[in-house]
C-alpha positions as CSV (number, residue, x, y, z in Angstrom):
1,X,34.1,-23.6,44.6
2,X,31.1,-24.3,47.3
3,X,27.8,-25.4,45.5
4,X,26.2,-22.2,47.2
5,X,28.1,-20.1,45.4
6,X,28.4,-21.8,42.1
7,X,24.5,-21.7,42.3
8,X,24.5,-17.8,43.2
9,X,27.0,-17.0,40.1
10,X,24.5,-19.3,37.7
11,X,21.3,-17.5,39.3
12,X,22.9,-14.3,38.6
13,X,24.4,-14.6,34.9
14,X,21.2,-16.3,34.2
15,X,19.2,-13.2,35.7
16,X,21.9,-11.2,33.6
17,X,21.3,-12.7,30.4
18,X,17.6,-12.6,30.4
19,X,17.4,-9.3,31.6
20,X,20.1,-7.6,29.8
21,X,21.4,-4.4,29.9
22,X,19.0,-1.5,31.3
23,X,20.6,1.5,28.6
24,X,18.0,4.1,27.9
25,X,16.8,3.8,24.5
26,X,18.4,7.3,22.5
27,X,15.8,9.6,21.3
28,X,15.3,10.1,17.6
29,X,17.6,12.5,15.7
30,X,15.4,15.4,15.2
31,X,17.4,16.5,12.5
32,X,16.8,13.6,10.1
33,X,16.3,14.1,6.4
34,X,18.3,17.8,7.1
35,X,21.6,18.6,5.9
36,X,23.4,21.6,6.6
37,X,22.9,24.6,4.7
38,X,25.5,25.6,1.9
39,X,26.2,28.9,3.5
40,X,26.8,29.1,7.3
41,X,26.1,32.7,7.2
42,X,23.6,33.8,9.2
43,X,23.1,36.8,7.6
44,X,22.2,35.1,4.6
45,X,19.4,33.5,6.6
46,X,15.6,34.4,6.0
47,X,14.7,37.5,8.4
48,X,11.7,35.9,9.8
49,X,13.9,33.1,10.9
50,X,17.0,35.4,11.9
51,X,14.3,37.3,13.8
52,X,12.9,34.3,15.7
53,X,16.3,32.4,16.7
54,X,17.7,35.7,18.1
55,X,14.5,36.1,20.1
56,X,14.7,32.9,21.2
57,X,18.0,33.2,22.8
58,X,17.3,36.6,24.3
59,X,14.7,34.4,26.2
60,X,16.8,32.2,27.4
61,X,18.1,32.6,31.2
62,X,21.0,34.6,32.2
63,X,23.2,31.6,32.3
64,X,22.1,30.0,29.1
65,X,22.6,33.3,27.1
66,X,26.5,34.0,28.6
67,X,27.4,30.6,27.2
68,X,25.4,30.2,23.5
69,X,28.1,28.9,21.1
70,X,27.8,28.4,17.6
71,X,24.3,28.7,15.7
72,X,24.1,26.1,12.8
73,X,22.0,25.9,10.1
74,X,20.2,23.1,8.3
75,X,17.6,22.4,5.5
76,X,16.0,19.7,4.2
77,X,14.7,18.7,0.7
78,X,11.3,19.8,1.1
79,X,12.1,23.5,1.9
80,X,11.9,23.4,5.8
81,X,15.0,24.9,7.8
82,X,16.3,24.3,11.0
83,X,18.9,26.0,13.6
84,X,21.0,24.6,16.0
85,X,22.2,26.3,19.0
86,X,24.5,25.0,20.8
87,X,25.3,25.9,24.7
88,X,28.1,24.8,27.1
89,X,26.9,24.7,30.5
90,X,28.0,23.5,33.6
91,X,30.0,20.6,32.0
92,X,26.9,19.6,30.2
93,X,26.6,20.6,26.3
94,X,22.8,21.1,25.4
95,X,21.5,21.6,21.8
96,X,18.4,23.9,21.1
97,X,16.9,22.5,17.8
98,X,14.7,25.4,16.5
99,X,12.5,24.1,13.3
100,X,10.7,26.0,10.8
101,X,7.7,25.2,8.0
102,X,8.0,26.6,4.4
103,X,6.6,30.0,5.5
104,X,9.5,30.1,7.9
105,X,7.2,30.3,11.0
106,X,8.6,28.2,13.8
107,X,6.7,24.5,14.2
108,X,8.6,23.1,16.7
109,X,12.0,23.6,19.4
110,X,14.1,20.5,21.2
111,X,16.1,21.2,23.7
112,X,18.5,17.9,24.6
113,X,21.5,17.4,26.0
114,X,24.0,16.7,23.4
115,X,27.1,15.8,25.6
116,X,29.2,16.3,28.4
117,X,32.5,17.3,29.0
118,X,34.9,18.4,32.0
119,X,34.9,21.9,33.5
């Protein structure tokens, strides 16, 4: 092996090693401290909240609304509830994280891409 080139491979494992590997850094699970909700009926959901997550998705585009999959439902220990909703698009699987206060009033929605997969 030429010096030159034993020099470039040193230069660059040593750039490599310092630098490391440039992976995004995940986002936070917005779900944390939830657990899904004994009962997967939605019917058995609060109103106000059945109310709001079936608005939401008749405001989605088109597109979005021909491909909602299945609604999910989550609750944490302090009385809060969320809803997933889960679309297929594209070959790209986003999640719409809807989440509600103790009054069942909407405090904040997430959508994120939540995985890919082959048309």
């Amino acid at each position: 092996m030429s010096i030159r080139r034993f020099t470039l491979c040193t230069l660059l494992a040593t750039f490599v090693f310092a630098v490391g590997c440039a992976a995004p850094t995940p986002a936070p699970n917005p779900l944390a401290g939830f657990s899904a909700c004994f009962s997967q009926d939605p019917k058995k959901l609060d109103k106000a909240i059945s109310d709001d997550y079936n608005a939401y998705v008749q405001n989605l585009p088109a597109k979005e609304r021909k491909s909602v999959g299945p609604v999910q439902l989550f609750e944490d220990r302090t009385g809060q509830h969320a809803v997933i909703i889960e679309i297929a698009l594209s070959g790209t699987d986003w999640a719409h994280v809807l989440i509600y206060d103790k009054e069942n009033k909407r405090v904040k929605a997430i959508k994120f891409i939540s995985g890919h997969y082959r048309c």
